[in-house]
C-alpha positions as CSV (number, residue, x, y, z in Angstrom):
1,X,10.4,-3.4,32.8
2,X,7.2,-3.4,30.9
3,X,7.1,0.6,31.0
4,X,10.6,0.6,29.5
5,X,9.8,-2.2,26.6
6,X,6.9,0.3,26.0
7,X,8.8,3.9,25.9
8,X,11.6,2.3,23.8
9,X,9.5,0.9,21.1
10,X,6.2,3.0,21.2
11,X,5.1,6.2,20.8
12,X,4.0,8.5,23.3
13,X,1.5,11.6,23.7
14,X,-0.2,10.6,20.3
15,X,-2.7,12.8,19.2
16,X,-6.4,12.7,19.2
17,X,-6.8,13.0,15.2
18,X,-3.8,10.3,14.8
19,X,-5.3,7.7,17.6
20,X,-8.6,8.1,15.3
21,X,-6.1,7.4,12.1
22,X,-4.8,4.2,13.7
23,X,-8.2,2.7,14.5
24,X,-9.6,3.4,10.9
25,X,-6.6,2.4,9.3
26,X,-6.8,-1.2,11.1
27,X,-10.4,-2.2,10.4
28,X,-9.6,-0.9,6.8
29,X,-6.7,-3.1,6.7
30,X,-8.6,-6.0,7.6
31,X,-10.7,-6.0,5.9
32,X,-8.7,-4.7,2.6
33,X,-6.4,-7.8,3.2
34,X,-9.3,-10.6,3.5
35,X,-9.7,-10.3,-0.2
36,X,-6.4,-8.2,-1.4
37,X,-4.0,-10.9,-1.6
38,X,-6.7,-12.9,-3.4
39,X,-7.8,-9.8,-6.0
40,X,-5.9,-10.7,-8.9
41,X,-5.8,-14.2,-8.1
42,X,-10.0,-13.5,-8.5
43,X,-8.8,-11.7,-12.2
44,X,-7.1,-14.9,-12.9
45,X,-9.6,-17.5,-12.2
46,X,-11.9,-15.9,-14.3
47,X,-9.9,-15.8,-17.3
48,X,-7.6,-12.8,-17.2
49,X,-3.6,-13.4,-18.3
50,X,-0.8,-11.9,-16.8
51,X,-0.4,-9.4,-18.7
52,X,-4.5,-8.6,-18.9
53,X,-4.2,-8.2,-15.0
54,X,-1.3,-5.6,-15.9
55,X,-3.6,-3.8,-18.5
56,X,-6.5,-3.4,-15.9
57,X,-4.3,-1.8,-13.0
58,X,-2.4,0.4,-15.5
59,X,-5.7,1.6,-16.0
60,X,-6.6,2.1,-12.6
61,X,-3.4,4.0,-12.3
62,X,-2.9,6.3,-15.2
63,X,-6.6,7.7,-14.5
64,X,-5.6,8.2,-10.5
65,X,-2.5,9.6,-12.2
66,X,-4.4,12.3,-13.0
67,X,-7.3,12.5,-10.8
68,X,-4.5,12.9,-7.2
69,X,-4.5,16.5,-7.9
70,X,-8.2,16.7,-7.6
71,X,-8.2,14.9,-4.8
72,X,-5.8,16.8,-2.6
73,X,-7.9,19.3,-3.6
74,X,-10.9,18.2,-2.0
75,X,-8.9,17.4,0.7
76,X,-7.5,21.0,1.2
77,X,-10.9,22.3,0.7
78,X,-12.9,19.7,2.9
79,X,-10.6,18.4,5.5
80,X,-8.4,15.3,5.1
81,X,-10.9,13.3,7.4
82,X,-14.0,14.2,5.3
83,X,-11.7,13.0,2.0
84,X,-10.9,9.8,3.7
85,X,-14.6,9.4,4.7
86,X,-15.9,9.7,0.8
87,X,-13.6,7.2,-0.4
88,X,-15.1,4.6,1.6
89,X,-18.4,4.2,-1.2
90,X,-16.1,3.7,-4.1
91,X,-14.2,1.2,-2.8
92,X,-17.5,-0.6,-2.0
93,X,-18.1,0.1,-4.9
94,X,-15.0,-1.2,-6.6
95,X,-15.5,-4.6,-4.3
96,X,-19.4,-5.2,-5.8
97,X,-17.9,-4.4,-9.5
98,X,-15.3,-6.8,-9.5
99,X,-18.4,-9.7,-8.1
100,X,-20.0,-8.3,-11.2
101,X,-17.6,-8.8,-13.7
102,X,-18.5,-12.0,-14.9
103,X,-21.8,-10.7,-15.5
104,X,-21.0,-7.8,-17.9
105,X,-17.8,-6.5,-19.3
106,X,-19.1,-3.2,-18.0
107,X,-18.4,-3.8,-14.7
108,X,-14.5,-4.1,-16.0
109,X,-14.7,-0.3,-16.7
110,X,-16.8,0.2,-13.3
111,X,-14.2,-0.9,-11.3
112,X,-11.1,0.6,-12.7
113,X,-12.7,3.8,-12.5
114,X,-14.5,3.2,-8.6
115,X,-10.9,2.5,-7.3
116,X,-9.3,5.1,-8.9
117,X,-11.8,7.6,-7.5
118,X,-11.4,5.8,-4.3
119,X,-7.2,6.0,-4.1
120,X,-7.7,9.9,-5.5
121,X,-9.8,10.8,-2.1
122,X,-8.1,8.5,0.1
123,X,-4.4,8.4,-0.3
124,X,-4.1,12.4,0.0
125,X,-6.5,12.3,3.1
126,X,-4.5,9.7,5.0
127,X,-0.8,10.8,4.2
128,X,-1.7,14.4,4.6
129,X,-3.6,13.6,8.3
130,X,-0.7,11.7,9.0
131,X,1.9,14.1,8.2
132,X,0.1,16.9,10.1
133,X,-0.7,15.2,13.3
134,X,2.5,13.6,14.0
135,X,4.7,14.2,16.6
136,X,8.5,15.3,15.3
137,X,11.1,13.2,16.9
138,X,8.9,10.5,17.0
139,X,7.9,9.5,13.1
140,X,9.9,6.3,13.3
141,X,8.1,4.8,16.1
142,X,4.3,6.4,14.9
143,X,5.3,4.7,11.5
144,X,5.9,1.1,12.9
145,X,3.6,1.5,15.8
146,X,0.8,1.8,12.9
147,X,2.6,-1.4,10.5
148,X,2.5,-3.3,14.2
149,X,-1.1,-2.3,14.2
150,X,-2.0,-3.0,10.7
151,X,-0.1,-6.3,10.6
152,X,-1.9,-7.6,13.8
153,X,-5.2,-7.5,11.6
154,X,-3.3,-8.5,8.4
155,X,-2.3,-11.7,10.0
156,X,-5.9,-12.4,11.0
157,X,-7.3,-11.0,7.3
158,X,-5.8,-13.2,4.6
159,X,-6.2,-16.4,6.8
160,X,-10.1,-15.4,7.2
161,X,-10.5,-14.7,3.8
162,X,-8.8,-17.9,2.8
163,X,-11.4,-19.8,4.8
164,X,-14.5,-17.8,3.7
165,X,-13.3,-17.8,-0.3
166,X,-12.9,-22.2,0.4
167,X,-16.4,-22.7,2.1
168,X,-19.0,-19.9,0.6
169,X,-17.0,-18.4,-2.0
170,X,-16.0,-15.0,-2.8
171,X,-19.3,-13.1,-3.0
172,X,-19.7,-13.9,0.9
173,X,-16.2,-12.2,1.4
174,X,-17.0,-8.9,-0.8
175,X,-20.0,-8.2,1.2
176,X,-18.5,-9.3,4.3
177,X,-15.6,-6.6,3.1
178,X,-17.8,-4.0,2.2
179,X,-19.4,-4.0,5.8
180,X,-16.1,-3.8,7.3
181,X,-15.6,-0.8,5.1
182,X,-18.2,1.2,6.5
183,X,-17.4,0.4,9.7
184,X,-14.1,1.8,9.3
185,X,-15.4,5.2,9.4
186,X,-16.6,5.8,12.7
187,X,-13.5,6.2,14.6
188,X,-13.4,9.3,12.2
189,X,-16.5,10.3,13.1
190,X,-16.0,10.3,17.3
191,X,-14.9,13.9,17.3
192,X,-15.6,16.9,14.3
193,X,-12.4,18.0,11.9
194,X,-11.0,21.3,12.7
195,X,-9.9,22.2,9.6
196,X,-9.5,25.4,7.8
197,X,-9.8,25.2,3.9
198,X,-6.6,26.3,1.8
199,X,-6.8,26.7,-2.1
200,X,-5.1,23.9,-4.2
201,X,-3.8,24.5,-7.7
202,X,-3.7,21.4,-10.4
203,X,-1.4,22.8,-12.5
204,X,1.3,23.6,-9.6
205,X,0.9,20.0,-8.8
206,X,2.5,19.1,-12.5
207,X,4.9,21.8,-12.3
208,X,6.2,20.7,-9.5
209,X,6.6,16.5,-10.7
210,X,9.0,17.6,-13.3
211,X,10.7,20.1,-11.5
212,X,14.4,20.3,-11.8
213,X,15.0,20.5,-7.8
214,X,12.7,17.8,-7.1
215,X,13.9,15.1,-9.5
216,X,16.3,13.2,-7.6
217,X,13.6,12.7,-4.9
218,X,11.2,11.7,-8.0
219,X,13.6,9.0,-9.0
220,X,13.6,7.7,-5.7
221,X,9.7,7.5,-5.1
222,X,9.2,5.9,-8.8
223,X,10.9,2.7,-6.7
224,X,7.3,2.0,-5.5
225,X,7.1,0.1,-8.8
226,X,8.6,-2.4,-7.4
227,X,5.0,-2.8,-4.7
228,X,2.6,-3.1,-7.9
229,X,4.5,-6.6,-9.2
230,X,4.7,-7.5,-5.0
231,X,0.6,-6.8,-4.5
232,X,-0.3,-8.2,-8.2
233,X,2.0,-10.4,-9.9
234,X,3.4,-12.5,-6.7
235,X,-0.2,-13.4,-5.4
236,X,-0.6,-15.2,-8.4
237,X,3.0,-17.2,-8.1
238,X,1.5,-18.4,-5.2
239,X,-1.4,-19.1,-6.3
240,X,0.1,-21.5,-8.9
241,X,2.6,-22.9,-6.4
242,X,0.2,-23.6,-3.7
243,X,-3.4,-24.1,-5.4
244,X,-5.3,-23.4,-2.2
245,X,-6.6,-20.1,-0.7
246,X,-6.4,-21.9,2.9
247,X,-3.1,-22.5,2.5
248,X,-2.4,-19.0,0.5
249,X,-4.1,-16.8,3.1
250,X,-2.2,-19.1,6.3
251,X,0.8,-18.5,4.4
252,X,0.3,-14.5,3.8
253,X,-0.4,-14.6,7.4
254,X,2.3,-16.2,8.9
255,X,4.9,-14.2,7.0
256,X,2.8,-11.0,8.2
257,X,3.5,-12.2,11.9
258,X,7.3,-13.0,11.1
259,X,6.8,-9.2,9.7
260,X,5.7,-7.9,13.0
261,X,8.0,-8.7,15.2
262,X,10.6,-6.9,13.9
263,X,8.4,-3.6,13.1
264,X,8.7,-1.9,16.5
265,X,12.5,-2.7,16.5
266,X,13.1,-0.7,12.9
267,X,10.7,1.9,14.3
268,X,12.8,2.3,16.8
269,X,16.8,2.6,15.2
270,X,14.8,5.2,12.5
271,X,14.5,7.5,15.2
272,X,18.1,7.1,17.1
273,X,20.1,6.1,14.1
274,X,20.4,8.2,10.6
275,X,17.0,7.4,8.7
276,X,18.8,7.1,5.0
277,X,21.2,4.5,6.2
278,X,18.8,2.6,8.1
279,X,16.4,2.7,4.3
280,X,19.5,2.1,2.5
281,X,20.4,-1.5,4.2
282,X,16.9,-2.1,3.8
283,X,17.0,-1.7,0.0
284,X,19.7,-4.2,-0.3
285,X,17.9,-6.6,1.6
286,X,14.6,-5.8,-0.1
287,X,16.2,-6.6,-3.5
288,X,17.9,-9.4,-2.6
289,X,14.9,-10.9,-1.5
290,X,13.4,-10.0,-4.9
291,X,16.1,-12.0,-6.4
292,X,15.6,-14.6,-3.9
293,X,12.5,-15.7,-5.6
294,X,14.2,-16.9,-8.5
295,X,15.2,-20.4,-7.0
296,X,11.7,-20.5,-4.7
297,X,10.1,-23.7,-5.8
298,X,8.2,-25.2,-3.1
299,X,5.6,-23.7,-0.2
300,X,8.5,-23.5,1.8
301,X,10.2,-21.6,-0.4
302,X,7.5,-19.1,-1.2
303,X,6.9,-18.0,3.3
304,X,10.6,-17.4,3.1
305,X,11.0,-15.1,0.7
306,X,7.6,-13.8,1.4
307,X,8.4,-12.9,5.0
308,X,12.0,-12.1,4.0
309,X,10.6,-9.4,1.6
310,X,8.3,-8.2,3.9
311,X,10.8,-7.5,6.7
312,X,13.5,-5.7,4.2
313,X,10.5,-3.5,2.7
314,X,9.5,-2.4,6.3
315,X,13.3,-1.3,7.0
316,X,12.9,0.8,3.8
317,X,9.0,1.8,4.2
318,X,9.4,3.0,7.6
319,X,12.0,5.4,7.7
320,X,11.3,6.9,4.2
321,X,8.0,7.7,5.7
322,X,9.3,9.3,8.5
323,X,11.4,11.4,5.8
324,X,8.6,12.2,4.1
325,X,6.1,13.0,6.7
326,X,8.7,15.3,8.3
327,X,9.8,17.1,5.2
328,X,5.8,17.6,4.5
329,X,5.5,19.1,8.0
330,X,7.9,21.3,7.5
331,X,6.8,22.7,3.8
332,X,4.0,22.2,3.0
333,X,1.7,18.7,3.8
334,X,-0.1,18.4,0.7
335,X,2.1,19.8,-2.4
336,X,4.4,17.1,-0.6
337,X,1.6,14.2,-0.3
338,X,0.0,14.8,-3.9
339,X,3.8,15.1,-5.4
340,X,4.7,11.4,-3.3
341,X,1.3,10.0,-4.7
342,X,1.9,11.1,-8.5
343,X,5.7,9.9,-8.2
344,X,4.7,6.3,-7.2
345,X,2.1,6.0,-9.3
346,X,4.3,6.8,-11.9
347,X,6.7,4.0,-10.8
348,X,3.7,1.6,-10.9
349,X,3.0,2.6,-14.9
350,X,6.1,2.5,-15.9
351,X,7.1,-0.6,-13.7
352,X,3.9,-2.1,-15.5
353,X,4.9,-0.9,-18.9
354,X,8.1,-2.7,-18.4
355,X,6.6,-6.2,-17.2
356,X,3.7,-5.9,-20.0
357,X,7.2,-5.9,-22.4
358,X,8.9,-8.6,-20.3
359,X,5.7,-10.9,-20.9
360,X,5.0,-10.3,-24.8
361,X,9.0,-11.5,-25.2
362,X,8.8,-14.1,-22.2
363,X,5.7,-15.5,-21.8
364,X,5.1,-16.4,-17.7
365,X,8.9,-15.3,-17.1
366,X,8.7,-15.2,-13.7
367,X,12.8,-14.5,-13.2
368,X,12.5,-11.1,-15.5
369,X,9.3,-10.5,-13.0
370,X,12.0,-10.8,-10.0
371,X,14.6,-9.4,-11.7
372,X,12.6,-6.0,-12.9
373,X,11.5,-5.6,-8.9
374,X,15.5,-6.0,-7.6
375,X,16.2,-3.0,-10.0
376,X,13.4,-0.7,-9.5
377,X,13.8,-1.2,-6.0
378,X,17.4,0.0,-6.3
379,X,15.7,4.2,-6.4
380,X,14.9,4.0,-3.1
381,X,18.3,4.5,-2.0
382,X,18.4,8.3,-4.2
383,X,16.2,9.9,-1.4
C-alpha cells in the first residue's frame, strides 16, 4: 500500500545533482521564510509607507532587470551550482543591510543592490539546474515533490521566526538566518559540477524578450506580478489585522500545511492530465481568492484566504513549471530560464507601477490591491 501511495505521488530515479537541489533549496527556504513573511512588515515598522516599500523593491527589481543576463552568464560560464553557491554572501549581505538600516540611509541603497546581485546569480542557477537534471515525464511530480519539501520547512520557518522576532527581536533572527544561509551550501558541495562552459550573449537575451514569436508566452509570465503584491503588500494586511508576529508566523504556517497536503495530489494530475488545463482551473481559483480578500476582516478571515490562495497558486505554479522546465530541456536551458526571469520581473515593475498609482489616488486601498492581483493573474492562462 505504502509503495503504491509513494509511486503515485513521488518521483522516482531522481538524480544526484537534483537530490543535492532539493536539500539546498529546503534549508534555504527555512530559513528565507523565518524572516520573509516579516521583511516588509520590518520596512513598515520602521517608518516606510506603502507605497515607499513599493519604491524600494521596484528598485531591487529594475536593477535585477538588467543584471539576469549577466548572471546566466556566469552561470553558462561557471556552472549553475557554482552560481547558486555565490549568491549565498549577498543575500547575507542583504539580511545584515536591512538590520542596518536604521543606522544609515546607506544601508537602504546596500540592500537593494546586495539582493539584486543575489536574485541575478541565483535564480538562473536554480531554474537552469533544475531544468537540466530533471527527468521528462516526471516534472509534475519533481515540481510538487520539491513545494512538499519546501513547505514542510515553511511551516516550521514563519512560526520560528514569529517566536524569535516576539522574545529577542529581529537582529537574533538575521543572524540566525544568515547562518542557515551558509549552511545551505554544502549539499552543493558533496560531489564536484560537471559542467562544460557555453558562451552567453546579453544582447540575444533582449532580443529575444520582445521577440514577436515569444510574446504571447511573455504576456503570460508578466502574471508573476501578481506574487510581488502576495510576498509584499499582503504581509502587511496582516500585520494590521493581527498585530502579533506569534500569531502572524502560526498563521503563515498553518495555511502552508493546509498548502501541503494537496501539493503531491496537483503534482500528480500535471503529469496524467493536460498541464494547461490543470494551470487554467488554477488561475480561476487563484483569482478568486485574490478577490476573496476583499470582505476578509477578521484572523479567521485572513488563514482562509491565505491558504485558499496558496493552494490555487500551487495548481497554477506547478504545472507551468513543468511547461517551462520541459520546453527549456528541449531548446535551450538558459535562453529559456534568463527569458522566464526577465518576463516576471517585468510583471513585478509593472505590477508595482500600477499599485504605486492605485495608492497616490487611493490611499491604503486595499480592494484595488486585490483587485489589481485577480487581473494580472488572469495572463497565466496565455501560456
Amino acid at each position: 500500500m505504502f509503495k503504491s501511495f509513494y509511486h503515485r505521488y513521488f518521483a522516482d530515479g531522481m538524480t544526484r545533482e537534483l537530490k543535492e537541489l532539493f536539500w539546498s533549496t529546503a534549508i534555504l527556504d527555512f530559513a528565507v521564510s523565518a524572516v520573509g513573511v516579516f521583511e516588509p512588515i520590518y520596512l513598515y515598522t520602521l517608518g516606510f509607507s506603502l507605497s515607499w516599500i513599493l519604491v524600494f523593491y521596484i528598485a531591487v527589481y529594475a536593477l535585477y532587470f538588467l543584471l539576469v543576463p549577466l548572471g546566466g552568464k556566469f552561470a553558462r560560464s561557471r556552472g549553475y551550482e557554482h552560481a547558486i553557491l555565490f549568491s549565498t554572501p549577498f543575500l547575507i549581505l542583504f539580511y545584515l543591510s536591512l538590520f542596518a538600516v536604521p543606522y544609515h540611509p546607506f544601508f537602504i541603497v546596500s540592500a537593494i543592490i546586495s539582493l539584486a546581485l543575489q536574485k541575478m546569480l541565483y535564480w538562473p542557477g536554480y531554474h537552469a539546474d533544475f531544468a537540466r537534471f530533471g527527468k521528462d515525464g516526471s516534472r509534475g511530480k519533481e515540481i510538487s515533490n520539491l513545494v512538499v519539501l519546501d513547505s514542510i520547512v515553511m511551516i516550521l520557518g514563519p512560526a520560528f521566526g514569529g517566536i524569535v522576532i516576539a522574545t529577542v527581536g529581529f537582529k537574533v533572527l538575521f543572524i540566525i538566518v544568515a547562518f542557515l544561509i551558509l549552511i545551505s551550501n554544502i549539499p552543493l558541495l558533496t560531489t564536484p559540477e560537471k559542467f562544460v562552459p557555453v558562451p552567453f550573449s546579453y544582447k540575444d537575451s533582449m532580443k529575444r524578450l520582445v521577440a514577436p514569436e515569444n510574446r504571447r508566452k511573455l504576456f503570460a509570465y508578466l502574471g508573476f506580478g501578481e506574487e510581488h503584491l502576495a510576498g509584499y503588500l499582503w504581509p502587511i494586511f496582516i500585520f494590521l489585522a493581527i498585530k502579533a508576529y506569534v500569531s502572524i508566523g502560526l498563521l503563515v504556517s498553518a495555511s502552508v500545511l493546509v498548502a501541503t497536503i494537496l501539493t503531491l495530489y496537483i503534482g500528480k494530475i500535471t503529469d496524467e492530465e493536460s498541464r494547461h488545463e490543470v494551470l487554467k482551473i488554477g488561475v480561476i481559483f487563484t483569482a478568486f481568492t485574490w478577490l476573496m480578500r476583499i470582505l476578509v476582516v477578521s484572523g479567521i478571515g485572513v488563514f482562509m484566504s491565505d491558504a485558499l490562495y496558496r493552494i490555487s497558486r500551487r495548481t497554477v505554479g506547478v504545472p507551468l513549471a513543468a511547461i517551462t522546465y520541459e520546453e527549456a530541456k528541449k531548446t535551450s536551458v538558459m535562453n529559456c530560464v534568463v527569458f522566464l526571469q526577465m518576463a516576471l520581473v517585468l510583471g513585478k515593475l509593472i505590477v508595482s507601477g500600477f499599485a504605486l498609482i492605485t495608492l497616490f489616488f487611493f490611499p491604503d486601498s486595499w480592494v484595488a490591491i486585490f483587485i489589481l492581483g485577480a487581473a494580472m493573474t488572469a495572463l497565466y492562462a496565455l501560456i
